[in-house]
N, C-alpha and C positions, 0 to 999 in steps of 0.2 A: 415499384415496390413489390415485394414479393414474400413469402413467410415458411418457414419450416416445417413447423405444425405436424409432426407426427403422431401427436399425443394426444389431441385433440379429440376428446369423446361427447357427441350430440344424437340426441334420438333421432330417428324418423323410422317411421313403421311401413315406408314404401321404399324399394329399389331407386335407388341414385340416379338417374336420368343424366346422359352426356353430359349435356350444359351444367348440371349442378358441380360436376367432378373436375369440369375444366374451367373454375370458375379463377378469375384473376384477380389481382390484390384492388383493382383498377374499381371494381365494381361494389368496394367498401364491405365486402360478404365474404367467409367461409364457407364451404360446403359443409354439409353435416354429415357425419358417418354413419352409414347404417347399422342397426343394431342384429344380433342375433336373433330369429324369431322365436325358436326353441328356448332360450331362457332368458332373454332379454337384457342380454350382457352386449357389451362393444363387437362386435363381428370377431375382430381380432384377436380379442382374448379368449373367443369361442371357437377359435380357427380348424383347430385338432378335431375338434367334434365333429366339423363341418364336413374336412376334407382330407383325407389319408391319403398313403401311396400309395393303395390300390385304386384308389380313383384317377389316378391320373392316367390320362390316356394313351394309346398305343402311337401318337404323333410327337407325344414328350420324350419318351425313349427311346424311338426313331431318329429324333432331330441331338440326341447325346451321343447315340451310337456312331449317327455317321461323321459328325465332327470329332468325336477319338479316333476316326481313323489319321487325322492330323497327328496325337499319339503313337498310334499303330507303325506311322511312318517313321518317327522318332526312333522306336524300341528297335525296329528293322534293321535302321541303318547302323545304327549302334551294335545290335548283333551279329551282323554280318562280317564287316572289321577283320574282328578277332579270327574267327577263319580263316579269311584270306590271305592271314599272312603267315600262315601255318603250310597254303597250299604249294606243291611245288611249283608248277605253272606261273602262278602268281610275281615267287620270288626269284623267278628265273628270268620275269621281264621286269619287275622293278625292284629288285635287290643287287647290291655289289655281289658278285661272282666272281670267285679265284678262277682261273685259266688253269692251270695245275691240276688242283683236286675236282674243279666243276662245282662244287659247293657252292654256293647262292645264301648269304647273311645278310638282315637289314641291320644295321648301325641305329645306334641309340637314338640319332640324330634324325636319320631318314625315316624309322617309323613312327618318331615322336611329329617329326613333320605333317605323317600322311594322319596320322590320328588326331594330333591334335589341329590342323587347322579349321576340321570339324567344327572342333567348339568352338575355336575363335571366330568360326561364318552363323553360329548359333547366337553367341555372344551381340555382335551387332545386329543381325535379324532382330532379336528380341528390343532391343533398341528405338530400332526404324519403325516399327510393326505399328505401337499405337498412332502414330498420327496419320495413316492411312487408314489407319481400323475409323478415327473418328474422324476419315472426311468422306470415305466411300462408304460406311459399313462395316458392322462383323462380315458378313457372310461373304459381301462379292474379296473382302480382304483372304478370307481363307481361301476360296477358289482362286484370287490372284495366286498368291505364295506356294499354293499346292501345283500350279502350272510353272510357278518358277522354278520350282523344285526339280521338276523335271531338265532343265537344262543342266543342271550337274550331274543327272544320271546321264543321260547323255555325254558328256563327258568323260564319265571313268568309262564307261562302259566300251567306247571308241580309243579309250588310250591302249597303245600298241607295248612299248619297250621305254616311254617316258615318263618316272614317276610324279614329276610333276603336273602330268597334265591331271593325273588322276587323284594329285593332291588337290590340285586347286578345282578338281568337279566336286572333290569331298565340300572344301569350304563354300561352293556355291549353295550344293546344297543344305549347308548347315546353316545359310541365311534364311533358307524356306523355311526349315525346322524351326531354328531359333525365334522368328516371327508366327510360325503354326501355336509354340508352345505358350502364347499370349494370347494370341487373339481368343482359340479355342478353348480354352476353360473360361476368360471373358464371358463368350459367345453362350455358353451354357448357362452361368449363373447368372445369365442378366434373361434369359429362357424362359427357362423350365419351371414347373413350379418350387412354390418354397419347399412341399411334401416331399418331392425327391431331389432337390439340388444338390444335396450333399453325394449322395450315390450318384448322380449323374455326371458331377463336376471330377469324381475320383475315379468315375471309368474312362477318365485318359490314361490314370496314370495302370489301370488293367490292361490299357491297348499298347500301353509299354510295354507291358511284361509279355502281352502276346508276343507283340512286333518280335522283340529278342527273341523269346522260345522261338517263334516260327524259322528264321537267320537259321537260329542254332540247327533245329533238325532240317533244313535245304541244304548247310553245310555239311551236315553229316552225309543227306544222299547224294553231295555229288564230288565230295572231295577226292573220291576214288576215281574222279571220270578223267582221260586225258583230254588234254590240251586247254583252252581259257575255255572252255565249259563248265571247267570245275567250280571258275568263280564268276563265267560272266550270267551265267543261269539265275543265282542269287541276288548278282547285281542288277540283270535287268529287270524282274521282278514288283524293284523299287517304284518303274515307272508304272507298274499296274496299281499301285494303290493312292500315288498321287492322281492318276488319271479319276478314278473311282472318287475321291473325295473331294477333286474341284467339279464335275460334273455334278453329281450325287448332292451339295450340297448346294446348289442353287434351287432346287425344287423345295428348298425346308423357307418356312418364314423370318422376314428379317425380325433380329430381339425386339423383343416390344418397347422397352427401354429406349434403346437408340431412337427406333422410329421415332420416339414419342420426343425425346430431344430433340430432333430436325422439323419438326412442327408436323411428320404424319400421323397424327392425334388417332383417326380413325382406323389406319392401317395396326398401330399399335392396339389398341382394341379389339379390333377382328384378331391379331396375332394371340394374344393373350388370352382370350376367350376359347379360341383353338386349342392350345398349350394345356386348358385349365376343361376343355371342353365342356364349357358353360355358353352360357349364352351372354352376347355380348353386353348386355345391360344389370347381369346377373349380380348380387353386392359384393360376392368378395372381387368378382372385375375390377367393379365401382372402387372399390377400395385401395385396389393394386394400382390404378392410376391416379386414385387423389392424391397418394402415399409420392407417388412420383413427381407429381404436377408441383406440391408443395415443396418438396426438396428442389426442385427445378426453379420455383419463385423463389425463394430461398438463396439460393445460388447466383441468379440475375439480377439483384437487388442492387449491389457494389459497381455495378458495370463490368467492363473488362478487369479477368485475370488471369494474368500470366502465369508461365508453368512454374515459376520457383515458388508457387502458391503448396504444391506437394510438400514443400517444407516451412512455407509459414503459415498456412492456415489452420482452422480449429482443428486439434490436434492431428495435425496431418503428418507434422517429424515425427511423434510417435508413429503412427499407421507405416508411414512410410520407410522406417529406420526396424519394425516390426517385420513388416513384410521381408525386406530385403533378408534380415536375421534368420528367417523359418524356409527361405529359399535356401540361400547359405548351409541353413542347418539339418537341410535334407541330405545335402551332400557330404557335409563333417559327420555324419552318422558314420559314415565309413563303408557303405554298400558296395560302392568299388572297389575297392581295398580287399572286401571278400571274394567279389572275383576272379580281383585281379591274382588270388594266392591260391585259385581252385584247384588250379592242376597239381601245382604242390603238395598240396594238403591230400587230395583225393588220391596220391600218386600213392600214400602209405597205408592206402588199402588193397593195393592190387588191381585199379582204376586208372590205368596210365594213358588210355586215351581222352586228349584231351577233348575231343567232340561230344565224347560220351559223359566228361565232366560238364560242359558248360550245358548239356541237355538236361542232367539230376539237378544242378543248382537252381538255369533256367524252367523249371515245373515247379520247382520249392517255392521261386517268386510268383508263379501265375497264381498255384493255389495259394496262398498266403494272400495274396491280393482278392481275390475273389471273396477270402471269408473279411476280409476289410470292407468290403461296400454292404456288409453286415453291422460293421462293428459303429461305422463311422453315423448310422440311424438311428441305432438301438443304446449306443454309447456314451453319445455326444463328443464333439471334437476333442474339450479338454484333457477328460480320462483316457480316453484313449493314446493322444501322443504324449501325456505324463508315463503313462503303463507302458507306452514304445519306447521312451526313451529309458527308464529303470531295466529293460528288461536288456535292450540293445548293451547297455552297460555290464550287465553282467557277465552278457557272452563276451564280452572285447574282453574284461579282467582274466576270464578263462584265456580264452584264446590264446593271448599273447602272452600269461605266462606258462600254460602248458607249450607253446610253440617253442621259446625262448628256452624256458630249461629241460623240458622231455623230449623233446623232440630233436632224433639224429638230422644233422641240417644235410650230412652228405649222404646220406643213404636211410629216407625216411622209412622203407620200407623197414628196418630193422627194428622199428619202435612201433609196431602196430597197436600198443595202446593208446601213445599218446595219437596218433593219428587217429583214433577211430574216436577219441576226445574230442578232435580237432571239426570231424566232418558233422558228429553230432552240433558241437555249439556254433560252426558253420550255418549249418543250417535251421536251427533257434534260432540266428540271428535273422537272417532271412526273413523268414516267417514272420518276425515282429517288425521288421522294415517294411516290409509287401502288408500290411493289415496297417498302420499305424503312417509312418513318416513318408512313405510311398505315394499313399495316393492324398492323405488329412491334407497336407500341407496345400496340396493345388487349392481343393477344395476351398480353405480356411483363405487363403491370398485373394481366393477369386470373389469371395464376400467381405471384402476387409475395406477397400474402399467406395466413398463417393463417387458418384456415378460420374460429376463434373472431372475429377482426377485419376479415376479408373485406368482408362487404356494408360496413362502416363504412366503410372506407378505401378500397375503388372509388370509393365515393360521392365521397369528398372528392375524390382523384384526377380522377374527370370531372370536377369540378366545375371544377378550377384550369382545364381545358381549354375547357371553357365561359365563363369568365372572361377569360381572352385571348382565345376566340375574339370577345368581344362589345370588348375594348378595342382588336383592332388593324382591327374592321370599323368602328367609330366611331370613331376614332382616325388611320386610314392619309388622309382627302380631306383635313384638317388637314394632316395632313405631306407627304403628296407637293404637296401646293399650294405649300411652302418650297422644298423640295430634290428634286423631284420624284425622277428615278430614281435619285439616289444614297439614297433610301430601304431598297433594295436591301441597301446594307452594315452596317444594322442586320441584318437578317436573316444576311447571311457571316457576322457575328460571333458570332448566335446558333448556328448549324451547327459552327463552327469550335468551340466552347463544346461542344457536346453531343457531340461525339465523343471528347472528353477525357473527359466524364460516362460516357458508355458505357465505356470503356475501365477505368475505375479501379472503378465503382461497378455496373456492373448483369452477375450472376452468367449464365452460359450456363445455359437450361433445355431444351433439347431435348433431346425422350426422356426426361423423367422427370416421376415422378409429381409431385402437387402437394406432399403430404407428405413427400418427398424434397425441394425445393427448399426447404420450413422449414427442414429440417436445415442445410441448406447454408448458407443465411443465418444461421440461430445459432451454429453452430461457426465462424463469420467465414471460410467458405471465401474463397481468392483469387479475386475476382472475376478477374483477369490469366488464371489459372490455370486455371480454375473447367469448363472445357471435359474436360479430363483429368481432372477430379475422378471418384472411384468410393470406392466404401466399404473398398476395400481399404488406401485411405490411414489407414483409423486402426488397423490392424492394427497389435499392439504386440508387439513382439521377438520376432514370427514365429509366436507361437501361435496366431492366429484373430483375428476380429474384437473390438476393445472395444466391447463390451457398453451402448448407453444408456439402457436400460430405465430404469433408476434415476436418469434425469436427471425433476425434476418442477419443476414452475411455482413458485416459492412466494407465500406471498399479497400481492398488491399488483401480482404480476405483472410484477415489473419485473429478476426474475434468474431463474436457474435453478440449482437446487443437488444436489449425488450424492455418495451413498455408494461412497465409492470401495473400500472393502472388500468389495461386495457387486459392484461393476464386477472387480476384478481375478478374483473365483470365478467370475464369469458368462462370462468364458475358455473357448472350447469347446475338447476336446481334440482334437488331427488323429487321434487313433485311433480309426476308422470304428466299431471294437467298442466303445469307450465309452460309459458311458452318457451321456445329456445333460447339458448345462452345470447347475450348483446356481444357486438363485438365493434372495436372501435372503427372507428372509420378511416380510409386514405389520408382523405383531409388529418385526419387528427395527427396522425402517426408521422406525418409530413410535418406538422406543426409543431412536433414534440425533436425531431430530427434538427430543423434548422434554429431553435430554440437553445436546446444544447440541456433540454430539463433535466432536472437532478432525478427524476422518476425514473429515468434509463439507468443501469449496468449492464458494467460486461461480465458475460457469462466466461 
C-alpha cells in the first residue's frame, strides 16, 4: 500500500531525519512535513522565500549546460545541411550531373531523401530512447546515444561519390539526436532545482539556436575552400561535440528522481542536496524526497502497469494527447517555413547571398532565444506562449499577404517595399518563436508528466514533433509551388489554434515542484486559474489542509480512490500544542479495500 499525499501539511519544528522521509505505508505512519521557521507556514508554500535562482549553485548550471550540448548537436546538424547543398564540391559527388553542361542538380527526390531521413532516424530514436533512459539511466543513456551518434558522422564524413551512404549516416545519426532530444530535457527537469528548471530545461532549446548559427558561420568560412573541405570541415566538427557530451556528462550526477526510483535512496539525496547545495538532511531536501517517495507509494499500490497506462490512467490521455499537441504545435508555428523562404525574401533587399541570409536569420533566433530564458522566469509559461502565439499570428497574416499580393514573385528585387515588409515581419516572427514556442514548449513537456510515465510519454511527445517536423520539410516545396506565400495562412490558423489550447488546456508550472504539478493535474486544477493555485485551496471549513495521503493508484491505474474517513481525521488542529494529525492505519485501509465500503470514491 502506498499514498499520494502531496498535500499533506503537519508541524514539526526539527529537520526530517532520513528514516522519517522514507517512511512506507507498511509502517501505519506518514511523515510530517516541515514547517518554514521564518513564518511558520508549510515549507512549500514558503518555498520563494526560502530559495531563489541565485541560490542555486554553480553544479545546477553546469550539469544543464552540458547536457544542451545534446541540443547543441541537434541545431548543428540541422544547420549544416542547408549548406552543403549549396556547395559545389558537395553537389558534384552527390548530385545528378549533366555530362554536356557539367552542372551538378539535386532532384526533389534525392534531397528530400538526404534531409529528410534525418527526421525519420530522429522520429524513432525519440521512440526507442525511454526504455533505455528507464532501465540504465538518464545519464549513462545520453553518453550512450551521443557515442552512437558518432557512427553516422562517421559515415557522411567517409562517403566518397555515393549519396546514399551519406543519407543513411544522416538517418543514423538522427536516431542519436532523436533519442538526445528526450532523454535530455527529462534529464534536467527531473535535476535541477525547481528555482531554475524552467531556464535550465529551455537552454536546449538556446544550444539549438547556437548549434544552427555556429553550422551557419563554419559554412560561410569554408564554402569558398576547394575540394570536400569545404563541407567535410563542418561535417567533421559534428563528432567533437558528441565526443564532449558523452565524456563530459558522466562526471555530473545521476537525477535524483531516477535514483530514488531504483531503490538508491541515499545516492538520490546526496545528488539532490548537491543540486540544491544544501545539506543533505536540510528540509526543503526532506521535502523534495518525501514529495517523491509518496508519489512512488502512490504509484506501486495497483501493482504492475503497463505502458497503455499513458492513456488510461488519472488523467493521463489528457497529459498525454497535451503534450503530443504542444510538440506538434512548435512546429505548425511555422519556423521552418521562415527559413525555408529566407533567401527569397532577403534576396529583395539586395542580400542574395544565401550564407549571409541564414547567418542574419540564424542571430535573430539566438538573441530572441536568450531574452526567452528571461521571459519564461519572470513570465510564467502560460502568458508567455499565449503572447507567442497572438504575436506569431500576426506576422504570418502580414507575411503572406504582403508576399501573395506585393510582392514581384519573378524579380523580388523590383518591389523593395514589400520586401523590406517581408524581412522585417520575418524577423518579428523569429523573435517571438526564439522567446516563446522555441524553448516554453521543452520546458512545459518536461514537467507535464508522472514520473512513473515520464520517459514513455516524452518519448511519444518528441516524436509527434519529429513527425511534422519531417512532413512540413517535405511537404512545404509542393505547396508553396501552388499558393506560394499564402502558405503562410496555414500556419495563422495553426497559431491562432494554439493559443485557445494554451489558454483552456495547459496548467501554469512555474515555481513548483514536478510532484506538485501531478497533483494539480489530477485534482483537475483550472488550467484558467491554475496560476493562483496553492494548497490552501483545498483547505476544508477552515481547519487546515485536506489531507491526501490516502488517495492511491488502484490497479489498472486508471483512477484514484480514498478513504475518506481516514482524510477527515488526518485534519491538523490549529492548536500549535496539539498533538499531530491521527492517521489511519495499514490494517485499516486494507480492511476498508477488501470490504468494498461505501466511505471510498473515486476521484
Amino acid at each position: 500500500m502506498g499514498f499520494l499525499g502531496f498535500l499533506n501539511r503537519s508541524q514539526a519544528s526539527e529537520p526530517v531525519e532520513k528514516e522519517s522521509t522514507a517512511t512506507t505505508p507498511s509502517e501505519g505512519r506518514t511523515p510530517q512535513r516541515p514547517l518554514s521557521p521564518a513564518v511558520g507556514v508549510p515549507l512549500e508554500q514558503d518555498f520563494e522565500t526560502q530559495l531563489s535562482a541565485k541560490d542555486a549553485p554553480l553544479l545546477a548550471f553546469i550539469l544543464g549546460g552540458v547536457a544542451s550540448v545534446g541540443g547543441f548537436m541537434f541545431g548543428y546538424q540541422t544547420g549544416q545541411i542547408s549548406g552543403f547543398l549549396e556547395m559545389s564540391d558537395f553537389k558534384t559527388r552527390f548530385a545528378a550531373c549533366n555530362s554536356q553542361t557539367g552542372q551538378c542538380t539535386f532532384s526533389a527526390a534525392r534531397q528530400g531523401t538526404i534531409v529528410g531521413l534525418f527526421s525519420i532516424g530522429t522520429l524513432i530514436g525519440s521512440l526507442i530512447a525511454a526504455p533505455i533512459a528507464d532501465r540504465i539511466g538518464r545519464r549513462l543513456t545520453i553518453s550512450f546515444w551521443a557515442f552512437f551518434f558518432m557512427i553516422g558522422t562517421v559515415l557522411e564524413i567517409s562517403s566518397s561519390h555515393v549519396w546514399v551512404q551519406f543519407a543513411m549516416g544522416r538517418f543514423v545519426g538522427g536516431l542519436g539526436i532523436g533519442a538526445l532530444s528526450v532523454v535530455v530535457p527529462m534529464y534536467q527537469s527531473e535535476s535541477t532545482p525547481r528555482m531554475i528548471r524552467g531556464v535550465i530545461v529551455s537552454s536546449y532549446q538556446l544550444m539549438v539556436t547556437l548549434g544552427i548559427w555556429l553550422a551557419y558561420m563554419i559554412n560561410w568560412g569554408t564554402e569558398s575552400l576547394q575540394g570536400s573541405q569545404s563541407w567535410r570541415i563542418t561535417n567533421g566538427m559534428s563528432f567533437l561535440w558528441a565526443l564532449v557530451l558523452g565524456i563530459a556528462i558522466l562526471g555530473l550526477p545521476e537525477s535524483p528522481r531516477y535514483a530514488y526510483r531504483v531503490g538508491r535512496e541515499e545516492e538520490a539525496r546526496k545528488n539532490m542536496a548537491r543540486l540544491y547545495k544544501l545539506s543533505p538532511n536540510h528540509p526543503i531536501i526532506n521535502l523534495e524526497i518525501q514529495e517523491i517517495q509518496e508519489k512512488l507509494d502512490a504509484e506501486r499500490v495497483g501493482g504492475d502497469h503497463p505502458w497503455y497506462e499513458i492513456f488510461t490512467g488519472p488523467r493521463m490521455l489528457y497529459r498525454t494527447i497535451l503534450g503530443m499537441v504542444l510538440q506538434a504545435g512548435q512546429q505548425l508555428t511555422g519556423a521552418n517555413y521562415f527559413f525555408y523562404y529566407g533567401t527569397t525574401v532577403f534576396s529583395a533587399t539586395g542580400l542574395s547571398n544565401s550564407y549571409v541570409t541564414q547567418i542574419i536569420l540564424g542571430s535573430v533566433n539566438v538573441g530572441g532565444t536568450i531574452a526567452g530564458l528571461w521571459l519564461i522566469e519572470n513570465c510564467g509559461r502560460r502568458k508567455a506562449l499565449m503572447g507567442g502565439a497572438a504575436w506569431m499570428f500576426m506576422c504570418f497574416m502580414v507575411f503572406a499577404f504582403v508576399g501573395h499580393f506585393s510582392l514581384d514573385h519573378q524579380n523580388p528585387e523590383a518591389t523593395p517595399q514589400a520586401g523590406a515588409a517581408l524581412v522585417v515581419f520575418s524577423c518579428l516572427f523569429i523573435i517571438a518563436f526564439a522567446m516563446t514556442w522555441g524553448p516554453i514548449v521543452w520546458a512545459i513537456v518536461g514537467e507535464l508528466y508522472p514520473a512513473r510515465y515520464r520517459a514513455t510519454c516524452m518519448g511519444l511527445a518528441t516524436s509527434s514533433n519529429w513527425l511534422f517536423n519531417f512532413l512540413i520539410g517535405f511537404f512545404t516545396t509542393f505547396i508553396t509551388g501552388d499558393i506560394d506565400y499564402l502558405y503562410g495562412l496555414v500556419f495563422a490558423g495553426c497559431c491562432f489554434a494554439l493559443f485557445f489550447i494554451v489558454y483552456f488546456f495547459v496548467i501554469e508550472t512555474k515555481g513548483r515542484s514536478l510532484e506538485e504539478i501531478d497533483t494539480m493535474y489530477v485534482l483537475h486544477v483550472n488550467p484558467i486559474n491554475s496560476a493562483k493555485w496553492d494548497s490552501s485551496q483545498l483547505m476544508r471549513d477552515g481547519d487546515g489542509l485536506v489531507n491526501t495521503d490516502d488517495l492511491y493508484l488502484e490497479a489498472g491505474g486508471n483512477r484514484f480512490a480514498k478513504d475518506e474517513h481516514s482524510a477527515h481525521e488526518m485534519i491538523p488542529s490549529h492548536d500549535e500544542n496539539a498533538p499531530g494529525p491521527s492517521h489511519t492505519s495499514h490494517a485499516d485501509i486494507e480492511k476498508a479495500e477488501s470490504s468494498g465500503a461505501e466511505s471510498r470514491d473515486a476521484l
